[in-house]
N, C-alpha and C positions, 0 to 999 in steps of 0.2 A: 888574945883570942878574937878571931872575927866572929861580930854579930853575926847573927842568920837573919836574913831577908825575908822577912815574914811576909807572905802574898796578901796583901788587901783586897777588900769587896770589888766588884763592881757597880758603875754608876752610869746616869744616862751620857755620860761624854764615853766611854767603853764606846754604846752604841752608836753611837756618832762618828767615833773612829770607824767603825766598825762599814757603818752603811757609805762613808765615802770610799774606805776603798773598794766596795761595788764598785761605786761610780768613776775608778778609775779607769785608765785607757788599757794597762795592762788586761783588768778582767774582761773590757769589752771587746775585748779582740778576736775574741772568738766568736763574737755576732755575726748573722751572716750579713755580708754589705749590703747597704739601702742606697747607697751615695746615687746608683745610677739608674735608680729606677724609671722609667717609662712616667709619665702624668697620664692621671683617671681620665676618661674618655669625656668630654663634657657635650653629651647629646642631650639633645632637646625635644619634648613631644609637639606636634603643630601646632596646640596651643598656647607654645613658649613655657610652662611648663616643666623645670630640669626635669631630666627622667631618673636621675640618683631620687628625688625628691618624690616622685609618683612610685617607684619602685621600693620605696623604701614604706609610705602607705599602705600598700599592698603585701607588703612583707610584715607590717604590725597587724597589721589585720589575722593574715593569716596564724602569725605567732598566738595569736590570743583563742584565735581556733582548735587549734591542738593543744592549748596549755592545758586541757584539761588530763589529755590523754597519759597513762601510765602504762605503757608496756612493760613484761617482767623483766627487770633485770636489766632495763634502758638505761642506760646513762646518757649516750651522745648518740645525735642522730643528724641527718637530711632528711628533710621533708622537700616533697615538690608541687608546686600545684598550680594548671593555667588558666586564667586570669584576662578574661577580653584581649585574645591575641597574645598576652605576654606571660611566662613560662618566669614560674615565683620559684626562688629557691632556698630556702634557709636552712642553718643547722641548730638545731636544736641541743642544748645543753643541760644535765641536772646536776645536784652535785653528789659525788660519789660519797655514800656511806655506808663503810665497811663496818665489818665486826671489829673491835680495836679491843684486843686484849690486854691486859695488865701485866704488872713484871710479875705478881702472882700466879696469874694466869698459866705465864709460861715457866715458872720455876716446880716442881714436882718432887717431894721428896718421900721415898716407898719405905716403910720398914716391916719389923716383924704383926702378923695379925693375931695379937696376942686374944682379940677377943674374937676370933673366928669368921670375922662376922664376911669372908670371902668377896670384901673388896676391892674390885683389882686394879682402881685408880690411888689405890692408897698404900694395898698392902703385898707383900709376897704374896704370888698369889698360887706356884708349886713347886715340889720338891724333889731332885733327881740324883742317884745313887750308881755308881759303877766299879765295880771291883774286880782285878784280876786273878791269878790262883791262888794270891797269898795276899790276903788282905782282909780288913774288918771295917764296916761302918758302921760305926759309934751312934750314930747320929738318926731320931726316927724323922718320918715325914712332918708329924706336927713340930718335932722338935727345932727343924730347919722352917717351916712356916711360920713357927707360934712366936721363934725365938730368935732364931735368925743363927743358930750355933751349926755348924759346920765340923764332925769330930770323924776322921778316921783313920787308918794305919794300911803301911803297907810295909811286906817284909818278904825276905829272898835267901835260899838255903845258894851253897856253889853251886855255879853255873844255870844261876835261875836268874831270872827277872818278874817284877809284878809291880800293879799299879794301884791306886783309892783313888777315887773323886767324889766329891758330894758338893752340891751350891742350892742356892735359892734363886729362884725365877719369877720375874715380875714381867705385866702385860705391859703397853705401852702403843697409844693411836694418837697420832698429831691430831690437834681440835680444828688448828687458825690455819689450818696449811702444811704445803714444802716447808722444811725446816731441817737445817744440823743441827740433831741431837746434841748433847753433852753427857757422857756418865760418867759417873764420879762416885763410888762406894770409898767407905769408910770399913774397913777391914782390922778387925784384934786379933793378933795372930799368937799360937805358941807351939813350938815345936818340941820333942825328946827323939832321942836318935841314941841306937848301940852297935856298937862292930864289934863282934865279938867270934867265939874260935880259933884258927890258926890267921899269923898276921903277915903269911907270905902272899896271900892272893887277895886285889883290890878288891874294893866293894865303895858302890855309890848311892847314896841317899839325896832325894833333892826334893823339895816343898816349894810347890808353885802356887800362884792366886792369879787369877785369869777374868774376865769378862768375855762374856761370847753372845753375840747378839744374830739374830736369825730372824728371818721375814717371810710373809706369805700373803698372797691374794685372795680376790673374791673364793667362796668355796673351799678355802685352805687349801688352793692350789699352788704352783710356781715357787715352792720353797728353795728359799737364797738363804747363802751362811755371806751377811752384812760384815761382822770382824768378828778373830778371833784372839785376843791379845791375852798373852800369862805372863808373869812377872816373878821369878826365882827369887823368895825372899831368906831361904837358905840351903845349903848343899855341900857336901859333904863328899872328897872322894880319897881313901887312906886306906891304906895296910896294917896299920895302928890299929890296936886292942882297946877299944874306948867303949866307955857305959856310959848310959844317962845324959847324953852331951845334947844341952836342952839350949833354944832361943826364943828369943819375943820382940815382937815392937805393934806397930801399926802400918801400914799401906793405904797410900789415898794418891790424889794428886800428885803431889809432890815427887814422893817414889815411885812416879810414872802407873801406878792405877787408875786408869781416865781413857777413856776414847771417845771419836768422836764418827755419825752414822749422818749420813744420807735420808730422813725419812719424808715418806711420802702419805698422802691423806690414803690414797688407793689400797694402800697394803695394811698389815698388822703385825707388830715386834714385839717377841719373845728377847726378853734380856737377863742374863745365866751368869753369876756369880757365884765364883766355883772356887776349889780351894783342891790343886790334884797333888797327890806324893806318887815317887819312884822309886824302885830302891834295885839293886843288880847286887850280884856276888860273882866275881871270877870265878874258874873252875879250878878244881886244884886237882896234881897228879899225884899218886901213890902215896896218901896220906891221910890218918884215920880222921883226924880232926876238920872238922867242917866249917867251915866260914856262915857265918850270918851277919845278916844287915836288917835292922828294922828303922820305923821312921814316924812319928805320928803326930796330927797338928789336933787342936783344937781352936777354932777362930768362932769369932761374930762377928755378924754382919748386923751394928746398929743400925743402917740408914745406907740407902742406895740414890743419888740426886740425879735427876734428869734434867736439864733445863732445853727447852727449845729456843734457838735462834732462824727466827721466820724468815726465808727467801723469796 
């Protein structure tokens, strides 16, 4: 069997490889050319004098003149100023110092506010409920804030259709800037589903988990729908006479729950983990028995992660 090549440390000869081939001709190629530059002008004032030399006097002087000066928010400047006949000009330089946030800084992770305390850098922080004419939501508002549980049902007699949705929603303002968000919820899911009545007319069940992220400006104006992504983690569509026919796993990353937003310092996002069922019955003709389909999850939502990457 071959050993494995176990990667060793680094050491100061790394860097040494490293800083020559800066100084290689390949990287410098891309310099702009010097080869043919013009030579500095070598005037002289009447009193023999170079004038690089007296101009350069009058240039430290001056620099020492304004070094006291802070304008807001100056980093790099020209100044100009004349000078017995001669017209000074220097650029002034500070060194820039940003806010520099932490990998802390920018990783954020939301879950339930079990102790109420309506946090909203930390926690869910509302809860939203929609139901069509055949349906039931399980789940109260504190239930999906406090706890992060997501429970409801939907169900269809022939030739009906009906829908449940219920999620939890966290707030979310970049600090450090432009940034591509990252979301990434952790989702427990479980599902029961029954077909039952006559087994000539189809019927369809399907249990989706979504993120839906939504933005607004100064004043809560200019509202934008940023994504809406759902992810079918099961579905169901038969003639078949089936009870109780139940599923589970989890949803994150991997099984494609993740997206990725545009945000910006100017706005404010609303971000909606949601958990929707569907369910349809064919119609049937001249026949007393009646087709139903019902459909129902129960999920939590331990943990919702944000992470910013700053542009």
């Amino acid at each position: 069997m071959k050993e494995e090549n176990l990667t060793i440390g680094m050491d100061e000869s790394d860097v040494k490889v490293a800083i020559e081939s800066l100084n290689s001709p390949v990287f410098k190629s891309r310099f702009v050319n010097i080869s043919n530059n013009a030579p500095d002008p070598a005037w002289s004032l009447s009193e023999g004098q170079p004038l690089n030399e007296r101009v350069r006097e009058l240039s430290d002087r001056f620099r020492k003149d304004i070094g006291g000066i802070q304008p807001q928010q100056l980093h790099n400047g020209v100044f100009q100023k004349l000078e017995t006949n001669t017209l000074i000009t220097i650029a002034q330089h500070r060194p820039y110092q940003p806010v520099v946030p932490t990998a802390s800084d920018l990783f954020h992770v939301y879950g339930p506010d079990r102790n109420n305390t309506n946090e909203w850098r930390r926690y869910y922080r509302y809860a939203w409920k929609e139901k069509g004419p055949h349906a039931i939501i399980y789940s109260t508002d504190d239930q999906i804030r406090r706890e992060g549980k997501l429970m409801c049902e939907s169900y269809a007699y022939s030739g009906q259709s009906s829908y449940a949705i219920v999620g939890a929603g966290l707030l979310f303002s970049p600090l450090f800037g432009d940034a591509i968000i990252s979301i990434r919820p952790y989702v427990q899911w479980l599902t029961s589903a029954s077909f039952t009545g006559s087994e000539s007319a189809p019927a369809t069940a399907i249990a989706n988990l979504g993120i839906y992220v939504e933005s607004w400006g100064q004043g809560g104006k200019g509202h934008y729908v940023d994504r809406d992504l759902w992810l079918p983690v099961w579905s169901q569509n038969t003639q078949s006479y089936l009870v109780n026919t139940t599923a589970g796993g989890a949803a994150t990353v991997t099984d494609g729950l993740a997206t990725e937003v545009l945000a910006v310092t100017q706005r404010k996002y609303a971000i909606f983990v949601y958990a929707y069922l569907e369910t349809s019955a064919g119609p049937q003709q001249q026949k007393n028995e009646t087709r139903f389909v019902r459909v129902d999850i129960d999920a939590t939502v331990p943990y919702v992660v944000v992470e910013e990457k700053l542009i």
